[in-house]
N, C-alpha and C positions, 0 to 999 in steps of 0.2 A: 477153886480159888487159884490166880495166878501165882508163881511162886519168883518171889521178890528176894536176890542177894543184898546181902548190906553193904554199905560202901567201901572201898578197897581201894586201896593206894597203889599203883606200879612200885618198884622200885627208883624207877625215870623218874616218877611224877614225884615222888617222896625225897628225891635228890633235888629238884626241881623248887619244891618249896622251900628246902632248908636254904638255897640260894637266892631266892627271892626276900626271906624271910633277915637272913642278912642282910640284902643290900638296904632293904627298908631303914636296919638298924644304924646302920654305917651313916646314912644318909642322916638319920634322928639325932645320932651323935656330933656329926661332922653342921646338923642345926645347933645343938644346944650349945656347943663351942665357939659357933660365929655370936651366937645370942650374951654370953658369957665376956668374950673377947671386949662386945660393944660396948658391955657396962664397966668391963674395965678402964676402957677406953675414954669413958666419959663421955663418948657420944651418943649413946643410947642406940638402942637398936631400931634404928629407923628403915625405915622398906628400901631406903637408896643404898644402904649398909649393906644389905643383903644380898641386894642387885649385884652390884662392886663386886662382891666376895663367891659370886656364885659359879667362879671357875672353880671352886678349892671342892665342891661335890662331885666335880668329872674326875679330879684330881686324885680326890681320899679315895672312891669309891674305884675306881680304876686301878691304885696300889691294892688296897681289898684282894679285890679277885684277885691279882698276878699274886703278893705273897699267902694269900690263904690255898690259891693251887699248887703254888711251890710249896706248899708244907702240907699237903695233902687232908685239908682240914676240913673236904667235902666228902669224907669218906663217912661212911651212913655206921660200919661199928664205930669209928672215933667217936659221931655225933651221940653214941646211946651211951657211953660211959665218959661221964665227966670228970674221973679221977688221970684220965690220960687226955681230956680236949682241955683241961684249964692249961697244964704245962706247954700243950701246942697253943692255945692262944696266947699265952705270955710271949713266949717265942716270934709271934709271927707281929707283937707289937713293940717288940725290942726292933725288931728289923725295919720297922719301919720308921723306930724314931733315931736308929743308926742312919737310916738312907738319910731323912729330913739333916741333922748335924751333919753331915759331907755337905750336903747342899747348900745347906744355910749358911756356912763356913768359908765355901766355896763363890759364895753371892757377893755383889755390891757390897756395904752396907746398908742395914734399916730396909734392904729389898723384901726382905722376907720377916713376919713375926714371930718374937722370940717365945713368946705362952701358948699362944694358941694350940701349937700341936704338940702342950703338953695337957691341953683340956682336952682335945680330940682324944688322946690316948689314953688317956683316963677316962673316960666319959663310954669310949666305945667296947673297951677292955671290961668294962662295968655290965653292959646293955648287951652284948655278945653273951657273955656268962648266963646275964637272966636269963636271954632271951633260950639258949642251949639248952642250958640245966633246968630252968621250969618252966615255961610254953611248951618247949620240946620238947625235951625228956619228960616231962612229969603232965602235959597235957594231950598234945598232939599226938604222941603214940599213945595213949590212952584211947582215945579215941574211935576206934575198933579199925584201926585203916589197916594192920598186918593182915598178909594175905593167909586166906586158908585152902591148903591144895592138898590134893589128892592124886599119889600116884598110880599107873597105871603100870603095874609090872612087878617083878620080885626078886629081880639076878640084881648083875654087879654093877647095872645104872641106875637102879632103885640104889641098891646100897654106898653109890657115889653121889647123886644128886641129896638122897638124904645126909649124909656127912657136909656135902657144902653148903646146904642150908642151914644144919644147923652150925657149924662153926662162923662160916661168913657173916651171914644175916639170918642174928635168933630174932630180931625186933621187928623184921620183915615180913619174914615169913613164918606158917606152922604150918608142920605135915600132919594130918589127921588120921594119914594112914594108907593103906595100899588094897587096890584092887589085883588082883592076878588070878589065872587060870594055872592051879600046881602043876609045875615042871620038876622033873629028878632031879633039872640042872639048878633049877633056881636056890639060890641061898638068902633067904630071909633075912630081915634086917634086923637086928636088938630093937626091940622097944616102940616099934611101928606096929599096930596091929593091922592083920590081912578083915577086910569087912564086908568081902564076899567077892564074888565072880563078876562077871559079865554084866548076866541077867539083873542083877542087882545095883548095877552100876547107876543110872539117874535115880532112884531111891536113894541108894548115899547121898550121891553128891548133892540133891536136895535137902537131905537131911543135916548135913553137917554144913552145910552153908557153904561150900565149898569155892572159890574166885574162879581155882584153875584146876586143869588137870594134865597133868604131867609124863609124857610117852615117854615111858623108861624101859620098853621093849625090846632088845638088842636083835629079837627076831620078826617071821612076819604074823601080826595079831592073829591072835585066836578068833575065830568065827562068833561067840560071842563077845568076846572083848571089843572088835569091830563093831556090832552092830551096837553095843552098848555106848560105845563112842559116837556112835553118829548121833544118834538118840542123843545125846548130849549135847553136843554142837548145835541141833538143831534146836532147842533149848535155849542157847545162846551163850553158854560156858564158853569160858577159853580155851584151847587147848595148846598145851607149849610143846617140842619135844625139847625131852633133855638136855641134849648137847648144846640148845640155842639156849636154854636156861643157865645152863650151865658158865655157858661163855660170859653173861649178861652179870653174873655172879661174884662170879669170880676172878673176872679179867682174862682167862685161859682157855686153851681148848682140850679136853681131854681124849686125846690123843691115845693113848693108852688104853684105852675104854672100846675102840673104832674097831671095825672088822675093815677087810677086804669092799665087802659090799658097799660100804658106808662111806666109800671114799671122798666124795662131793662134799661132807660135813667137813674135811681137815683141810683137804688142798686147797688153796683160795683159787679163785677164779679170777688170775689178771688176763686182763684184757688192754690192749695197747691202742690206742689210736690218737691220732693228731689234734683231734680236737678236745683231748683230754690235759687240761692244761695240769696236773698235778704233778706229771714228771720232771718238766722244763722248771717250772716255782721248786721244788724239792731242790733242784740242781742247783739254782739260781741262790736261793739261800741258803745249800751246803758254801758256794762261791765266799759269800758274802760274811757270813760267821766264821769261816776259816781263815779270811785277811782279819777281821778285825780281832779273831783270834791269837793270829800268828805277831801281831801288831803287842798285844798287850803280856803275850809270852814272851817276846823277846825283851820286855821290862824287865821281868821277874827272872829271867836268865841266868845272868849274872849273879843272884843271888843264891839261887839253885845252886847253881854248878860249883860256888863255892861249900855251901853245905857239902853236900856231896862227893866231892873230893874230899874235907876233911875228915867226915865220917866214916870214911871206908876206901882202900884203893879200888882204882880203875876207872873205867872210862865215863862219862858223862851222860852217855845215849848210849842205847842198844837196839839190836832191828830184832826182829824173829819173822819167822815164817807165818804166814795164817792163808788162812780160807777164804778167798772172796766170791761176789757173787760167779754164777754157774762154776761154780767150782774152782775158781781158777786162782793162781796161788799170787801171794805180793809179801812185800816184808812191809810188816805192823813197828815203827819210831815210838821209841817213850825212851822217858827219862830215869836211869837206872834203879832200883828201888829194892835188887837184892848184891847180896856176894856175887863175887865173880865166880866162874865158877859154880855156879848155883845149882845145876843137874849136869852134874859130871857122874853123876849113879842113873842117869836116863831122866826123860821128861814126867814130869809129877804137877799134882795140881799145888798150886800153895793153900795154905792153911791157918787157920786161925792159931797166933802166936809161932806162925813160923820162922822156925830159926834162921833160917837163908836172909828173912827181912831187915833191911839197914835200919837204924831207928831214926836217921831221917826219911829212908822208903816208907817206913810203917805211919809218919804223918802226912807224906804225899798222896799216898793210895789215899787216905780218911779224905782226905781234901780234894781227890783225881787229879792233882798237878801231875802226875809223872804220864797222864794221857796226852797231856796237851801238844806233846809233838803230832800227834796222831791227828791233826790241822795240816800238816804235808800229805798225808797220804787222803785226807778230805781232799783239799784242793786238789790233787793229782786224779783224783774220781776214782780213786779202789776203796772210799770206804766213803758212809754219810753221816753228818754230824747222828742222826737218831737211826736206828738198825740192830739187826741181831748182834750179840756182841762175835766176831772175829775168831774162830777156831782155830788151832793148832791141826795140821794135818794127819798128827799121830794119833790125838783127840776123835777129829773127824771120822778115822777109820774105826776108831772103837768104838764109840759112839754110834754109831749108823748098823754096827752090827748088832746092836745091843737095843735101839729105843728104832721105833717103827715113824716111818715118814721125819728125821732126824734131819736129810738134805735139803730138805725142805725149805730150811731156813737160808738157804744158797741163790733164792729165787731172786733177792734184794741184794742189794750192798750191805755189807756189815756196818755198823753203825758205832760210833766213839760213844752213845748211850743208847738209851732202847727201854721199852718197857719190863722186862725181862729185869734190867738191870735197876729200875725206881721200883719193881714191885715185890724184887727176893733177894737175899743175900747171895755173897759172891758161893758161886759153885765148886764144890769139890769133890763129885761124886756121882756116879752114876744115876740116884735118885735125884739129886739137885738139876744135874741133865735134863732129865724128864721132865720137873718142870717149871725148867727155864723155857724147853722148848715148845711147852703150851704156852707160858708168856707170847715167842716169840711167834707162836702159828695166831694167835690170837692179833698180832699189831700187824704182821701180815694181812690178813681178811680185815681189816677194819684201817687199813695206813690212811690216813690224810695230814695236811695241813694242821686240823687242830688238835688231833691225837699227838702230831709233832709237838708242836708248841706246848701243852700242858707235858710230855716226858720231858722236854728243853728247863720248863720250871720247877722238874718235881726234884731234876739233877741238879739244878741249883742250889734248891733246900736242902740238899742233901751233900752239896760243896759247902755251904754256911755251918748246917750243923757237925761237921767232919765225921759225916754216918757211910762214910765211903766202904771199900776193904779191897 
């Protein structure tokens, strides 16, 4: 008898619905509100009503995604605990009935209705919740779509792949367990059990029903681990390695994990040619968001600089030294945010509740106003709105002796935000180093346009919420 897996969801495809599954919602709500509005209206809800009205679905559903990415609220652990997605969905519908009051405020009169997008916001804040907390929490993962995998191996990629499984994604995925041929070197993982060799291998993975199976090998397969694996594949299993699971996981590349030999896994493969329009657009709209940038900082100037001088003597700006791409050095512009004086004992990282910080610097960093100079050194082309964040040279050297493929991040222009900096807290230590700089080998191998644009929104949400540092 042929042997049939049960159905299995990617994590793509499982990302994929929960965004489909919103927009549907967005759209239901952004109906019941037009339907609502009409009765209020006294005109009834007639088909020409809805005709009329049927820009406000391109409208609602279009704020949707921009502030649900800016608040990163397609993150699949948010989506499986609802004691942390109801307080981001409240958030992302405060914002957006902040945006509507500018606008509406801002309008003619009578241009815009004054209810409506207080039934929208009700209505979708309501239908969002069901739709989250019981379709999706309580049916949809029910539903057997977590994957079940099996790794292939026993050292310290077995023992990393399983930690990011189960802390990233417990709702995703389950490890059933590990095949391996014993090595001296290998060190076993807590609480995975080993369920045989090689030879044994398509028996498991039949047995436990298995989606994928997962090269957590750091060496070259054992002779039957190889042929066990083929035997597999040809079966039609998946097979992942690691590190590409890895990445897909947890947004990083584990860097740390890599040998010598494995070097084609870390170092991205850019490749430059003319017809590759993603450098010229990069450029084009570093240009573009630095005037309109530098445009709406010189508003807020004035106010600044007053702060700031009253709270502490000294100067307004300050430059430093940093790292730009192939290594090459430029001074980083921002707006003051400690004492003067601030490493007169040598360069150090700052720190949470650190003393040096003005108590107007410690609301600007929460907010990133004190980067906003860092729009001159955009336009100037030594750094790009999104990018590794900007080393220190004293940093760079220590750093580089200390964490492996560290320069790496040199290959780009440093960036005023970057993934690194939406997806961890500010760094202040050698671990935090490590990995920021799988953050940043990770945006590296994968940079485009719309990777840009969602770090452009995630730093947003994160200037609104003052979750800066």
């Amino acid at each position: 008898m042929k042997y049939e897996r049960r159905f299995q969801l990617k994590v793509s495809e499982r990302r994929t619905l929960l965004k489909l599954g919103d927009a549907l919602v967005i759209i239901l709500a952004t109906l019941s509100a037009l339907w609502i509005w009409a009765l209020a209206d006294g005109s009834g809800p007639a088909l020409g009503f809805f005709v009329f009205n049927s820009w406000w679905f391109v409208v609602l559903l279009g704020l949707w995604i921009i502030l649900a990415s800016a608040n990163d609220f397609y993150d699949l652990r948010l989506s499986s605990r609802p004691a942390q997605s109801l307080p981001r969905l409240a958030q992302i519908i405060l914002q957006l009935l902040v945006a509507y009051l500018i606008i509406f405020f801002l309008s003619p009169r009578d241009e815009l209705p004054r209810l409506f997008i207080l039934y929208y916001s009700l209505l979708s804040f309501s239908l969002i919740l069901l739709w989250r907390t019981v379709v999706w929490a309580l049916v949809i993962r029910r539903l057997g779509i977590k994957r079940r995998v099996l790794i292939i191996g026993a050292g310290w990629a077995a023992r990393t792949i399983v930690r990011a499984l189960t802390e990233e994604t417990p709702d995703d995925y389950e490890v059933v367990g590990l095949i391996a041929e014993f090595d001296p070197h290998d060190t076993l993982t807590n609480d995975v059990p080993v369920l045989g060799g090689g030879k044994e291998l398509v028996q498991v993975a039949e047995k436990e029903r298995v989606s994928d199976l997962i090269m957590a090998y750091g060496t070259t397969l054992p002779g039957e681990i190889y042929q066990g694996v083929m035997d597999c594949y040809e079966r039609g299993f998946s097979i992942i390695p690691m590190p590409l699971l890895y990445e897909q996981v947890t947004g990083r590349v584990p860097v740390e994990h890599v040998g010598p030999e494995d070097w084609k896994i870390i170092l991205p493969m850019i490749q430059t040619s003319i017809f590759n329009p993603f450098s010229p657009l990069k450029r084009l709209i570093d240009i573009s968001l630095s005037l309109i940038g530098l445009f709406l900082f010189a508003l807020i100037l004035p106010a600044l600089a007053l702060a700031i001088r009253l709270d502490s003597r000294g100067p307004i700006f300050y430059s430093q030294e940093r790292v730009g791409k192939g290594g090459k050095l430029f001074h980083m512009i921002k707006l003051r945010s400690m004492v003067v004086d601030a490493e007169a004992d040598g360069p150090r990282w700052a720190s949470a509740g650190d003393v040096r910080i003005t108590r107007v610097g410690a609301i600007m960093r929460k907010a990133r106003l004190d980067e906003l100079p860092q729009f001159i050194n955009i336009l100037k082309g030594e750094m790009s709105v999104v990018g590794p964040r900007a080393e220190r040279p004293y940093f760079v050297d220590q750093l580089s002796q200390e964490i492996p493929f560290y320069r790496t991040r040199h290959v780009v222009r440093p960036g005023a935000t970057g993934w690194a900096q939406v997806k961890y807290t500010y760094g202040n230590s050698v671990e935090d180093s490590l990995i920021k700089l799988q953050y940043d080998l990770y945006y590296i191998r994968h940079q485009s346009l719309a990777l840009d644009m969602l770090i452009i929104l995630r730093t947003i949400g994160k200037m609104v919420r003052l979750s800066g540092t």
